[in-house]
N, C-alpha and C positions, 0 to 999 in steps of 0.2 A: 238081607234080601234086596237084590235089584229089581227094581218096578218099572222100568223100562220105558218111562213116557216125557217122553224129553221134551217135547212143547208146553207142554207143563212149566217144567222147567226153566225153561229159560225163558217162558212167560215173565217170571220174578224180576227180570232185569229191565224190561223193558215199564212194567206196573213203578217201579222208582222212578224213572226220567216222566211217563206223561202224570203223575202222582204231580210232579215241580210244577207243569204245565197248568195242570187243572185249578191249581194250589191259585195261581197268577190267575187266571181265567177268573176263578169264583168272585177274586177280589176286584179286576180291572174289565172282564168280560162285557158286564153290562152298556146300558145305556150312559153317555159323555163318559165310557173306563170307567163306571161307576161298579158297584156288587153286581153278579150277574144274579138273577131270579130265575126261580124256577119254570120251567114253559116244556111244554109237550114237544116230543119231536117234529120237526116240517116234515111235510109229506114225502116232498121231492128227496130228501135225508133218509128217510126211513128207507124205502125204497133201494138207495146208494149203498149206503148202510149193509141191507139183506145183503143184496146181489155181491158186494165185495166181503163179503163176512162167508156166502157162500167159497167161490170163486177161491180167495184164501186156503179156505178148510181143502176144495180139492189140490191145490196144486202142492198146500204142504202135508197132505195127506201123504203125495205120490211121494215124495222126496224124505219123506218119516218113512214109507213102505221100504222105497227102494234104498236109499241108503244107513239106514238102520236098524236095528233090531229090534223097535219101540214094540208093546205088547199089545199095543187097537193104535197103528198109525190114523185111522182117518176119524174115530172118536178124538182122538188124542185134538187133532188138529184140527177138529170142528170146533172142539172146547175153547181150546186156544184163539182160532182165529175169532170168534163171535165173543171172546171176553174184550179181546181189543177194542172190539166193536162196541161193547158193552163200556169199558172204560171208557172211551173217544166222549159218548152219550154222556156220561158221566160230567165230564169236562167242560159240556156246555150246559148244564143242570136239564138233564131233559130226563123227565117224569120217567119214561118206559125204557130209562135204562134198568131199573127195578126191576120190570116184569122179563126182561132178557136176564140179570142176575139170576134171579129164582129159577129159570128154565138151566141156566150153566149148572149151578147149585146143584138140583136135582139130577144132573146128568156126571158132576162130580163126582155125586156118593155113589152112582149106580159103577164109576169107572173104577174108587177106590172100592167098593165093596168085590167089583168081580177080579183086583188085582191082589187080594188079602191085605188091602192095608186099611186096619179098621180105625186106626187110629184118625187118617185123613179122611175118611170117612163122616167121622165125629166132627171134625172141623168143617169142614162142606154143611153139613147139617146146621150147624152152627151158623156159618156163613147164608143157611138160608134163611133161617130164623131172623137175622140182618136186613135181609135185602127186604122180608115181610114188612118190616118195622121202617124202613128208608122208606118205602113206596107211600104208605100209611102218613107218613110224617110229612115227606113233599106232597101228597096229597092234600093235605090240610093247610100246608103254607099257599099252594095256589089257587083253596078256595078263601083263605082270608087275605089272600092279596087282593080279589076280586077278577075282573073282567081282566085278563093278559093281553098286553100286546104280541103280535107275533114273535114267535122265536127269534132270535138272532141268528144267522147263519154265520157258521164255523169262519 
C-alpha cells in the first residue's frame, strides 16, 4: 500500500539534523553555555512561531497539491510544517512545545486512521501518550526550579 504523504516523510530527515542541534542546545544553550532549562515560550516567538508554521503549511500545501499525488496535501503539510515548529520549541526547551506535540499527535492518528494505516496510527497514539508525560514532567522541573528567568531567545 502507498500512503501517499510525503511531508511526512521526509519530515524524518530533516528531525535527524535539528535532533544534533537541539542535542548541543540542551547542553551549551543556557545561561554562560551552561545546560539550557526549561522556560515557557516568549511571546514575541510564539506568535513567529504560529504565523510561520501557518504560512509553511500553505505554501507546501500548494506544492504537495500541485506537484504530487500526496493523499490530504494540506493536512499532510500542516502536520509537517507545525512539527518543525514544534521541534525548533523543542530545541530551546520551551514548555508548549508539549501542548503543540499532542495537537500534531492527535491530528496524526486522525490522518493515519483515514489513510488505512492503523499500524501508525498505534504509534502516533503512542507518541501522544509521550508528549502527555514530557509536558507533566517539564512541568514539574519548572516548578522546582522556581521563579525563571526569561527565556533565552533562539
Amino acid at each position: 500500500m502507498h500512503a501517499r504523504i510525503y511531508g511526512a516523510a521526509g519530515l524524518q530527515a530533516v528531525y535527524a539534523v535539528v535532533s544534533v542541534y537541539g542535542w548541543y542546545e540542551w547542553l551549551h544553550g543556557g545561561a554562560d553555555h551552561g545546560r539550557l532549562e526549561v522556560s515557557r515560550t516568549p511571546g514575541g516567538w510564539a506568535a513567529g512561531l504560529g504565523v510561520s508554521g501557518a504560512l509553511a503549511s500553505v505554501v507546501l500545501g500548494l506544492v504537495l497539491r500541485n506537484q504530487t499525488n500526496d493523499a490530504l496535501p494540506f493536512a499532510d503539510a500542516a502536520v509537517t510544517a507545525f512539527s518543525l515548529v514544534a521541534q525548533w520549541m523543542a530545541t530551546r526547551k520551551w514548555l508548549e512545545n508539549w501542548l503543540l506535540w499532542i495537537v500534531l499527535n492527535v491530528s496524526n492518528v486522525a490522518i493515519c486512521v483515514s489513510q488505512a494505516l492503523y499500524p501508525m496510527s498505534a504509534l502516533y497514539a503512542f507518541f501522544l501518550v509521550l508528549a502527555v508525560l514530557g509536558y507533566r514532567e517539564w512541568s514539574r522541573s519548572m516548578r522546582q526550579a522556581g521563579p525563571a528567568a526569561p527565556a533565552p531567545a533562539a
